[in-house]
N, C-alpha and C positions, 0 to 999 in steps of 0.2 A: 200284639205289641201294646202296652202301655199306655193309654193318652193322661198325661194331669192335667188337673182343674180344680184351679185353687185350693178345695177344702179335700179332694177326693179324687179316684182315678178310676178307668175305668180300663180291662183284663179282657181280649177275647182269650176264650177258650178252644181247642178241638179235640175232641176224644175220640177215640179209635173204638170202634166195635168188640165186643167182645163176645160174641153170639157162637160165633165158630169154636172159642176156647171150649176143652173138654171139664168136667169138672173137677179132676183132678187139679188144671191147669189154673179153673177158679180160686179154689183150695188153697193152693200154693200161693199164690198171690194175694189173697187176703191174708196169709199167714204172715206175709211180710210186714203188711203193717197193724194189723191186730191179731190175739190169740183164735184160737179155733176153739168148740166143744170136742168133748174127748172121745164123741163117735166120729167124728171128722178126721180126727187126727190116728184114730185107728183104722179108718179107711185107708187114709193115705202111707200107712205102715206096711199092713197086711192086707189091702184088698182082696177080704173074703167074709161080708156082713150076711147077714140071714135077710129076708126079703123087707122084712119090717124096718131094719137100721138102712138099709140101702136106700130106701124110701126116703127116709127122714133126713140122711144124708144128703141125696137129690135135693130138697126141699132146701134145704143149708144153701147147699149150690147156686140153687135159682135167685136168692134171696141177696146171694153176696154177688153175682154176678151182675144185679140189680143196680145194688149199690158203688159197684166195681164202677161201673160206666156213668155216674150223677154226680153232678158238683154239690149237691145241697146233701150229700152227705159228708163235706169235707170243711161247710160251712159253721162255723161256729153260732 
């Protein structure tokens, strides 16, 4: 809830875990609000990378699931 104070206000936040999501599930949801690289987006097409791109995918993953769950990436 909101409190104001004169010049400013102050916003709790709760964010929900997202540890459990799979990364597909990551993916997806960061695609809602920003673009993907276009091995990401080919994972999410045809789920069938070679060991190296699945990797680097992962890596995608872990990074936006990161930021999925942080206010101070939403911060300007």
């Amino acid at each position: 809830m909101p409190s104001c104070v004169n010049n400013h206000f102050h916003l709790v936040l709760k964010i929900g875990s997202n540890e459990n999501w799979t990364d597909k599930q990551v993916l997806m949801t960061w695609l809602t609000l920003y673009s993907l690289p276009v091995l990401c987006q080919r994972y999410l097409e045809v789920d069938d990378l070679d060991g190296a791109s699945f990797r680097r995918v992962q890596k995608y993953a872990a990074e936006y699931r990161e930021r999925l769950c942080s206010i101070y990436s939403y911060h300007p």
